[in-house]
PDB file with SEQRES, HELIX, SHEET and CRYST1 records, atoms N, CA, C and O in Angstrom:
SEQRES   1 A   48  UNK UNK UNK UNK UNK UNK UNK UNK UNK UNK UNK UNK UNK          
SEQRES   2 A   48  UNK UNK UNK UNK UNK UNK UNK UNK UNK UNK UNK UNK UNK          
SEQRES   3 A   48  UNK UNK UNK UNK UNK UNK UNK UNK UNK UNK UNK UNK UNK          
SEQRES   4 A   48  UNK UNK UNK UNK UNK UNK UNK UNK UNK                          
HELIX    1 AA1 UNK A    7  UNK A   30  1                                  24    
HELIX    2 AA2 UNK A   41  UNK A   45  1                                   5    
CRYST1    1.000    1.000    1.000  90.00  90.00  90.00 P 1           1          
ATOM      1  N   UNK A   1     -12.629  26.072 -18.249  1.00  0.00           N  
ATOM      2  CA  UNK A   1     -13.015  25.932 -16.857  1.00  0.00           C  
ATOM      3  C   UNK A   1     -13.295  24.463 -16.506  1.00  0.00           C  
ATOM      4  O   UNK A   1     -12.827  23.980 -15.475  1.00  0.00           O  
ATOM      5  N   UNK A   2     -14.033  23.766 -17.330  1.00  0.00           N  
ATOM      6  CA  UNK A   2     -14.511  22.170 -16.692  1.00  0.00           C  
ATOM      7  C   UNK A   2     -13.120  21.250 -17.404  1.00  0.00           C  
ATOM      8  O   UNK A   2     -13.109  20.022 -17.319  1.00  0.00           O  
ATOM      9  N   UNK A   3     -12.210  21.865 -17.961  1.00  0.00           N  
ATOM     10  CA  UNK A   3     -10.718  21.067 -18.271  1.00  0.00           C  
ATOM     11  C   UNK A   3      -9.759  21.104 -16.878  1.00  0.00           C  
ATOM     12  O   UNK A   3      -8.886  20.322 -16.504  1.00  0.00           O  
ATOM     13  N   UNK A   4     -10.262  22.279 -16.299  1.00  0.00           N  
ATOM     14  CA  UNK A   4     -10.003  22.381 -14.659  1.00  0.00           C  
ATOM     15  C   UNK A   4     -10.378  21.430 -13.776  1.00  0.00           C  
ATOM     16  O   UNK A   4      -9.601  20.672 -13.196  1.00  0.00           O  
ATOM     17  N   UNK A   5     -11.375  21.451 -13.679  1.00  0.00           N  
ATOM     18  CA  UNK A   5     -12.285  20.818 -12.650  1.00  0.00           C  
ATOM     19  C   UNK A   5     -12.396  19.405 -13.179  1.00  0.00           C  
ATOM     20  O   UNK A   5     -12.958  18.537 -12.511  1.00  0.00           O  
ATOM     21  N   UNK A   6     -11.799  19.125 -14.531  1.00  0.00           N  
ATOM     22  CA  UNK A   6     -11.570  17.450 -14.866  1.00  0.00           C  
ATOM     23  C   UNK A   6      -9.987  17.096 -14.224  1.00  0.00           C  
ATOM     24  O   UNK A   6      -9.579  15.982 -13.893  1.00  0.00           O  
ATOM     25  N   UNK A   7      -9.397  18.131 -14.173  1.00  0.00           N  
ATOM     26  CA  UNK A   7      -7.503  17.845 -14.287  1.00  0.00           C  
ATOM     27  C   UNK A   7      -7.728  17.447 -12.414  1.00  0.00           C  
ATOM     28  O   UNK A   7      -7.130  16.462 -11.979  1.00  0.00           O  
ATOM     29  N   UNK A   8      -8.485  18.173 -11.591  1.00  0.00           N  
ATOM     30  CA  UNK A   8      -8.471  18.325 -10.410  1.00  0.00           C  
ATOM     31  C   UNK A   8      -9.344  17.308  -9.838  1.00  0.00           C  
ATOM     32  O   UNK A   8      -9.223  17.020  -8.647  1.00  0.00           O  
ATOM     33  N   UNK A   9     -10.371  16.634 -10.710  1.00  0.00           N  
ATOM     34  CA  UNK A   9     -10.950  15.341  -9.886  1.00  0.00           C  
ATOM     35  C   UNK A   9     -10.095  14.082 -10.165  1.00  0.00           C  
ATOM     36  O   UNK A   9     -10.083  13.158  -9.352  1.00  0.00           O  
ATOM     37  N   UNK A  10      -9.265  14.035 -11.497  1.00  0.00           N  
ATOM     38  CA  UNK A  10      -8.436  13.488 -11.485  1.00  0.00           C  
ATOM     39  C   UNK A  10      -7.234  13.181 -10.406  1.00  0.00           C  
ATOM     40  O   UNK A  10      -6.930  12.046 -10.039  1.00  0.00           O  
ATOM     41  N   UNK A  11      -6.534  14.531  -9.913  1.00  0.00           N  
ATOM     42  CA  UNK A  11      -6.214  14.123  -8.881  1.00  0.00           C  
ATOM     43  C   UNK A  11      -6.167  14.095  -7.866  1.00  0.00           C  
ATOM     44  O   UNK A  11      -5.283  14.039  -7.010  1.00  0.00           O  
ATOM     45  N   UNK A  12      -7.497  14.149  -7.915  1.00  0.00           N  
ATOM     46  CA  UNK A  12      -8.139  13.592  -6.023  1.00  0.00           C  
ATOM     47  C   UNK A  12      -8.373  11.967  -6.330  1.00  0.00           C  
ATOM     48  O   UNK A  12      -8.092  11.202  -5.407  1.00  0.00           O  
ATOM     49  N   UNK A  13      -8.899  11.372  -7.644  1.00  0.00           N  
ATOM     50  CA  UNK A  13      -8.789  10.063  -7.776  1.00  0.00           C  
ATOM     51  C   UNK A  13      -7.551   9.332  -7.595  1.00  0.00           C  
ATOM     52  O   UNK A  13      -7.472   8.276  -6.968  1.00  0.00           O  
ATOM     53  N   UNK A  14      -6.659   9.878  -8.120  1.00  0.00           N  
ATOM     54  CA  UNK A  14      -5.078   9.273  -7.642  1.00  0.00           C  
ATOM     55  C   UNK A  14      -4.757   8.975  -6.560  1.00  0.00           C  
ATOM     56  O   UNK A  14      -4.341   7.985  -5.958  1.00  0.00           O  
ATOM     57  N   UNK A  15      -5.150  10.549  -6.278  1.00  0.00           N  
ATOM     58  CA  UNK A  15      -4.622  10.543  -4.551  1.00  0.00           C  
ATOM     59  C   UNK A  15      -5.843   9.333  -3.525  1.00  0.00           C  
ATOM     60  O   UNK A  15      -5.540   8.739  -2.490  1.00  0.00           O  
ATOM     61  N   UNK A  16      -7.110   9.288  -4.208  1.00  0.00           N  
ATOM     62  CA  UNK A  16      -7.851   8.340  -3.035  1.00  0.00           C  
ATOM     63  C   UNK A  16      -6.846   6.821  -3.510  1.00  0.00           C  
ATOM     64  O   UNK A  16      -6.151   6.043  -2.857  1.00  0.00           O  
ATOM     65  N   UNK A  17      -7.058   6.882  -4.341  1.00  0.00           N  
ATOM     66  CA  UNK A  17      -6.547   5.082  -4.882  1.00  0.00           C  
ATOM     67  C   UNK A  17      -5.072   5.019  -4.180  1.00  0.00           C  
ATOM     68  O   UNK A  17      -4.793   4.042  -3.484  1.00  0.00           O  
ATOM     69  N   UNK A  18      -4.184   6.019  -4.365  1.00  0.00           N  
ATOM     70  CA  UNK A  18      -3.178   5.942  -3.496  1.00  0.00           C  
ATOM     71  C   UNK A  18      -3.183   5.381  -1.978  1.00  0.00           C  
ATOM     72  O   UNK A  18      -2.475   4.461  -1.566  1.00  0.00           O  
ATOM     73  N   UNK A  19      -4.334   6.285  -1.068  1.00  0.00           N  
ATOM     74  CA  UNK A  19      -4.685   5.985   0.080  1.00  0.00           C  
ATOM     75  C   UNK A  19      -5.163   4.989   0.592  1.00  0.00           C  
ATOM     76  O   UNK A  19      -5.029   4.617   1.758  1.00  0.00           O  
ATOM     77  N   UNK A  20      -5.956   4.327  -0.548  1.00  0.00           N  
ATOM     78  CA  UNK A  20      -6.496   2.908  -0.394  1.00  0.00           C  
ATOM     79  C   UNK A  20      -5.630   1.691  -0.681  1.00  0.00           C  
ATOM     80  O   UNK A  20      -6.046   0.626  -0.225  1.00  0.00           O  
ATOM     81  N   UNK A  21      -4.470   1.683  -1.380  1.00  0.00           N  
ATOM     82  CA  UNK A  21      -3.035   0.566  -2.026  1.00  0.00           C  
ATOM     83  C   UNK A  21      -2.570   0.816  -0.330  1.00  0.00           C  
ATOM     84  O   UNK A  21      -2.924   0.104   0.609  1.00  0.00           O  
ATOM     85  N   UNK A  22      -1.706   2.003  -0.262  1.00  0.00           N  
ATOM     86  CA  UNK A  22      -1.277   1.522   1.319  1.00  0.00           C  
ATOM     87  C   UNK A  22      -1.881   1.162   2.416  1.00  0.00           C  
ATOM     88  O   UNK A  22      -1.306   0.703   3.402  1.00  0.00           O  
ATOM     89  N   UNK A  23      -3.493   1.418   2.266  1.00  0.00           N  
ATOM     90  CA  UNK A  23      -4.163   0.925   3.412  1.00  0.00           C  
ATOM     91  C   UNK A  23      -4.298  -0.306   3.414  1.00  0.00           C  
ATOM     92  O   UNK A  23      -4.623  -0.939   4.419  1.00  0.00           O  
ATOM     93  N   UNK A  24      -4.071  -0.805   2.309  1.00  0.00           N  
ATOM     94  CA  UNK A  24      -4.426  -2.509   2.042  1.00  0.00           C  
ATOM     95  C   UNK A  24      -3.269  -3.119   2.411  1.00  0.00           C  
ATOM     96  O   UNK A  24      -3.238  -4.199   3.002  1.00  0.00           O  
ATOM     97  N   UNK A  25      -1.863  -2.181   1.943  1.00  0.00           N  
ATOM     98  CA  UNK A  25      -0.795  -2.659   2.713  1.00  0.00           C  
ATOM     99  C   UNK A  25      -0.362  -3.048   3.863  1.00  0.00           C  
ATOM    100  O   UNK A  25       0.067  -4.145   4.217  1.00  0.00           O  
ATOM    101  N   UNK A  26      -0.582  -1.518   4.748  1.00  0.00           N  
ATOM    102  CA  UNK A  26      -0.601  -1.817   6.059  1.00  0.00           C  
ATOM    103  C   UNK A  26      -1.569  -3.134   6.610  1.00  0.00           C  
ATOM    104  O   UNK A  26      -1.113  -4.069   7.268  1.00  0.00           O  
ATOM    105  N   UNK A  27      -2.870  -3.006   6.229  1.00  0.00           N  
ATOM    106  CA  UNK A  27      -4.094  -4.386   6.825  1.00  0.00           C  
ATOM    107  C   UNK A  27      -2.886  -5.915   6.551  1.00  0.00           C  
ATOM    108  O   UNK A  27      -2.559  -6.779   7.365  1.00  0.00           O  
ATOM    109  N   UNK A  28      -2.490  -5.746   5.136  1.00  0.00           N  
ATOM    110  CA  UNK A  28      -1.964  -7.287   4.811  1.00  0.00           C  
ATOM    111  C   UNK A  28      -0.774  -7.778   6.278  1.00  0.00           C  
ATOM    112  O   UNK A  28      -0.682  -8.884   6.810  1.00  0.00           O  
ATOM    113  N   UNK A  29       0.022  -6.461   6.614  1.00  0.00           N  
ATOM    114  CA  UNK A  29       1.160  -6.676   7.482  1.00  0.00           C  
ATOM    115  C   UNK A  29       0.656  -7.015   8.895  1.00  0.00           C  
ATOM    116  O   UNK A  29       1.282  -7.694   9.709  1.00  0.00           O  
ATOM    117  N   UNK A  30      -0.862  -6.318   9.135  1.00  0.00           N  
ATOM    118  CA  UNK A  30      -1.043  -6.548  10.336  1.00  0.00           C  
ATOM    119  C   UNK A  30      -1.792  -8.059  10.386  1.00  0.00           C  
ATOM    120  O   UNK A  30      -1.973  -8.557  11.497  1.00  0.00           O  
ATOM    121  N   UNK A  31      -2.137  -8.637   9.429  1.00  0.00           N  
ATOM    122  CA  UNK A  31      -2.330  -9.971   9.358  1.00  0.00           C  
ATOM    123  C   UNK A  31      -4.204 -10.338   8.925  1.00  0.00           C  
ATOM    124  O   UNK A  31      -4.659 -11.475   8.806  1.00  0.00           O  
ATOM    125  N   UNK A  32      -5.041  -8.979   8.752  1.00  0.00           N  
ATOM    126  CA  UNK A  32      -6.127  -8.849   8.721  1.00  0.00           C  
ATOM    127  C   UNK A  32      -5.906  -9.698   7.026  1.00  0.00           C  
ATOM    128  O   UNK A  32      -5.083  -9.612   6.115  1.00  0.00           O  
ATOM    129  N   UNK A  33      -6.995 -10.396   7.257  1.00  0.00           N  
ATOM    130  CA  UNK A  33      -7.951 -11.389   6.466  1.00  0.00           C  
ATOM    131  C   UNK A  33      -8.473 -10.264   5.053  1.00  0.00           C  
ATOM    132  O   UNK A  33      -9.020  -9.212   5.381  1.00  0.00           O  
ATOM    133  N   UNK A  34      -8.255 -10.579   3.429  1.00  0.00           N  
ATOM    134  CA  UNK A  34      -9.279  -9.853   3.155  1.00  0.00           C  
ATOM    135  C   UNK A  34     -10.270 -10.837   2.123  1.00  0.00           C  
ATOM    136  O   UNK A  34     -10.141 -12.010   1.774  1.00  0.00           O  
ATOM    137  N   UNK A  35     -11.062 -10.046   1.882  1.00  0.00           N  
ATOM    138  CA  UNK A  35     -12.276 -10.885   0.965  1.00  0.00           C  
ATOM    139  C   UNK A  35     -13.525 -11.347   1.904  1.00  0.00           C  
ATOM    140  O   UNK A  35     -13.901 -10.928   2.999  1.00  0.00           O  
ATOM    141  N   UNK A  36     -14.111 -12.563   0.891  1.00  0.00           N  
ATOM    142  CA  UNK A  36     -14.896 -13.170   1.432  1.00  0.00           C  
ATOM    143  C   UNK A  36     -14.547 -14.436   2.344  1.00  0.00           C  
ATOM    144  O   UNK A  36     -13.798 -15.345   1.987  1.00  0.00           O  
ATOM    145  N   UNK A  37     -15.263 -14.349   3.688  1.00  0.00           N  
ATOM    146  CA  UNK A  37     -14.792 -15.259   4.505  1.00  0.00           C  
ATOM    147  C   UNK A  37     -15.289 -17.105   3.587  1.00  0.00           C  
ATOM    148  O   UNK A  37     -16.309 -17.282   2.921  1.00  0.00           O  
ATOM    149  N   UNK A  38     -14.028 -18.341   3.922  1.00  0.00           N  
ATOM    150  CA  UNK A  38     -14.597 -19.306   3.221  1.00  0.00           C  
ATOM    151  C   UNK A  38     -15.249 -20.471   4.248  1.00  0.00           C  
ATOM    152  O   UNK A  38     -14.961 -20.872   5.376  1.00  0.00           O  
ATOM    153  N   UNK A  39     -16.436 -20.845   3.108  1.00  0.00           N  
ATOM    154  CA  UNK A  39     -17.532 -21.134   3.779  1.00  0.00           C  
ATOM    155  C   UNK A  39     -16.836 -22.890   4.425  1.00  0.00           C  
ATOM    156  O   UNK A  39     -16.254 -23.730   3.738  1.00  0.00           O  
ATOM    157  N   UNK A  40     -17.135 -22.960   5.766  1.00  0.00           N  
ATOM    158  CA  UNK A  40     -16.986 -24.170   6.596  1.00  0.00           C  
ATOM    159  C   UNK A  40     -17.799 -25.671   5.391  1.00  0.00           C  
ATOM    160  O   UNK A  40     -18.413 -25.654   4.324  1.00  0.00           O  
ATOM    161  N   UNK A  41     -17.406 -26.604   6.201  1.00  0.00           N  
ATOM    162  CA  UNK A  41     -17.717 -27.637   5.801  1.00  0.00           C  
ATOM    163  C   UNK A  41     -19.426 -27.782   6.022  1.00  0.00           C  
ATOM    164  O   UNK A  41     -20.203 -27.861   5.071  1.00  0.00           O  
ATOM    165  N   UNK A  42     -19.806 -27.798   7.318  1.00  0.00           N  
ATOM    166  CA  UNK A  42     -21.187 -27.723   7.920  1.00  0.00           C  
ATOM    167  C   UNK A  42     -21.891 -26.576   6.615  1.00  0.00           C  
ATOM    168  O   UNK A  42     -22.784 -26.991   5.877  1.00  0.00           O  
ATOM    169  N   UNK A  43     -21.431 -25.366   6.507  1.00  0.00           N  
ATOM    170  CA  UNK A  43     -22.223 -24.261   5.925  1.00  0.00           C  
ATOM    171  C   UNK A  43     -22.128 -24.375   4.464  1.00  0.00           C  
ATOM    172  O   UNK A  43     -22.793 -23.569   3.813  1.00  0.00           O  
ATOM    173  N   UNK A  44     -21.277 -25.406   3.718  1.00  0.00           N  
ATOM    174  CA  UNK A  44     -21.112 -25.932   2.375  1.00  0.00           C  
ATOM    175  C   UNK A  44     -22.281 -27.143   2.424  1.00  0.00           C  
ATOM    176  O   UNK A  44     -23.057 -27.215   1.471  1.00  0.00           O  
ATOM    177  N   UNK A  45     -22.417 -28.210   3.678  1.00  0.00           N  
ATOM    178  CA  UNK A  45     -23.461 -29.004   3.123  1.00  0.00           C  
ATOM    179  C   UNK A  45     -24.476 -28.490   3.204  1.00  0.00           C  
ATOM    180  O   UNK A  45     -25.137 -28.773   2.205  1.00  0.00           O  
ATOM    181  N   UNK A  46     -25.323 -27.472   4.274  1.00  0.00           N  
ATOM    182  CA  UNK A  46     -26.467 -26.997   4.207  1.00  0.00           C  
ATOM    183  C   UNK A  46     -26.843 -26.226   2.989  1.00  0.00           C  
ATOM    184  O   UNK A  46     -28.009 -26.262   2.596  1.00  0.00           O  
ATOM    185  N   UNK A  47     -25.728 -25.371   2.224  1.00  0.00           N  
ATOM    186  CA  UNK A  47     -26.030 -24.301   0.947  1.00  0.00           C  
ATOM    187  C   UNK A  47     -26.561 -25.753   0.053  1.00  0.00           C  
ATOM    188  O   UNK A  47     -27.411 -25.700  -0.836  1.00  0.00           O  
ATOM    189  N   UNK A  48     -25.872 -27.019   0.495  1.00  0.00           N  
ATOM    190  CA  UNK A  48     -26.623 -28.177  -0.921  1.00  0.00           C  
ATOM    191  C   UNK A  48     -27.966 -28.606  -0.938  1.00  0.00           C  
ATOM    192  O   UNK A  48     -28.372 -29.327  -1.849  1.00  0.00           O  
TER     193      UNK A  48                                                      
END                                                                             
């Protein structure tokens, strides 16, 4: 029974990670930015 319910969260994990690769795809095409935004010149001397 829980060799079941391992085979089957398995592939709901596939399937999310799947959903999340093309979503990153589509974002890259529409030109959306990803990560951390990089820090300005002004906001690099104040972090010193």
């Amino acid at each position: 029974m829980l060799t079941i319910f391992a085979g089957i969260a398995q592939f709901e994990r596939k399937i999310m990670l799947q959903r999340c690769n093309e979503g990153r795809i589509i974002a890259i095409y529409k030109g959306v930015k990803m990560g951390r935004p990089r820090t300005g010149g002004t906001q690099l001397e104040y972090a010193l």
